[in-house]
C-alpha positions in Angstrom: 105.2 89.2 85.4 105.6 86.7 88.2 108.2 86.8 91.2 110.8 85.0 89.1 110.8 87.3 86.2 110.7 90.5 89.1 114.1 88.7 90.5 115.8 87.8 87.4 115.1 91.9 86.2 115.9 93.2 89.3 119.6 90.7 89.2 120.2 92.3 85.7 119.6 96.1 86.4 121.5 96.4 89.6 124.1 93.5 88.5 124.1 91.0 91.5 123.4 87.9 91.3 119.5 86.4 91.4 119.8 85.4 94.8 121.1 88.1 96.0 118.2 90.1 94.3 115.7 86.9 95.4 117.2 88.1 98.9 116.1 91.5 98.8 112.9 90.8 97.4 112.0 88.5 99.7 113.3 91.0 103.1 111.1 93.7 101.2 108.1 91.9 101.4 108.8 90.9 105.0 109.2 94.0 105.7 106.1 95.6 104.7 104.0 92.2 106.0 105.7 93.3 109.7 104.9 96.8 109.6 101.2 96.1 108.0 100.6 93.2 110.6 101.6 95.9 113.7 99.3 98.3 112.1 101.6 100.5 110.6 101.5 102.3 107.1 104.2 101.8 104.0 104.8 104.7 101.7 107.3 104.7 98.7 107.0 107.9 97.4 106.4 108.3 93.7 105.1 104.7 93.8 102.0 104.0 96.4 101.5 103.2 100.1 100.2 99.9 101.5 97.6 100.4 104.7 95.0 98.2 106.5 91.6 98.5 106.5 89.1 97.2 109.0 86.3 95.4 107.3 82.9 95.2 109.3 81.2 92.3 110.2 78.0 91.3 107.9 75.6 88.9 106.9 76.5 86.7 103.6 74.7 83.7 101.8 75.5 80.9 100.5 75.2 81.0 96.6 75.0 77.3 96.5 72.2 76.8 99.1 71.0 80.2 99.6 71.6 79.9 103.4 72.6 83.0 105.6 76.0 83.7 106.7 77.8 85.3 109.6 81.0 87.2 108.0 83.5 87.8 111.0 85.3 91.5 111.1 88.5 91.5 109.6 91.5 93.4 109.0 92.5 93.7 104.9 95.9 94.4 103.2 95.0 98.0 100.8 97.5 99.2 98.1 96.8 102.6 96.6 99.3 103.6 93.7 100.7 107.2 93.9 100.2 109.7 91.4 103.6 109.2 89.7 102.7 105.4 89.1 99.5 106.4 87.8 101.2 108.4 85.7 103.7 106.0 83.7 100.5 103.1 83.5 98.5 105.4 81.2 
């Protein structure tokens, strides 16, 4: 399923229109980007929570050449599905 298909479902099963449903998928999103980016957690309950993590700096190499690399720290995006999700997918 890609974000068109989520929108045109989403239109039908709360019968608006798909940009109205395109709307609210789209503020959602923002929504949790915002709250991620200020360091914030997201939980829908019965469904998952997003969080960051802070990945560590480390050394990589270069498959290609084989040459050592300096990986910079980072922050990453981290979904973990609840138990209720979970659940339904098996």
């Amino acid at each position: 399923m890609n974000k068109a298909d989520l929108i045109t479902r989403m239109a039908k099963k709360a019968k608006i229109s798909q940009r109205a449903a395109g709307i609210a998928l789209n503020e959602f999103t923002a929504g949790v980007t915002d709250a991620l980016r200020r360091g914030d957690r997201v939980t829908l309950v019965g469904f998952g929570s997003f969080d960051v993590r802070k990945r560590a700096a480390r050394k990589g190499r270069n498959p290609r050449t084989g040459a050592t690399l300096n990986i910079p720290a980072k922050r990453v995006p981290r979904f973990r599905a609840g138990a209720a999700l979970k659940n339904k997918v098996k």
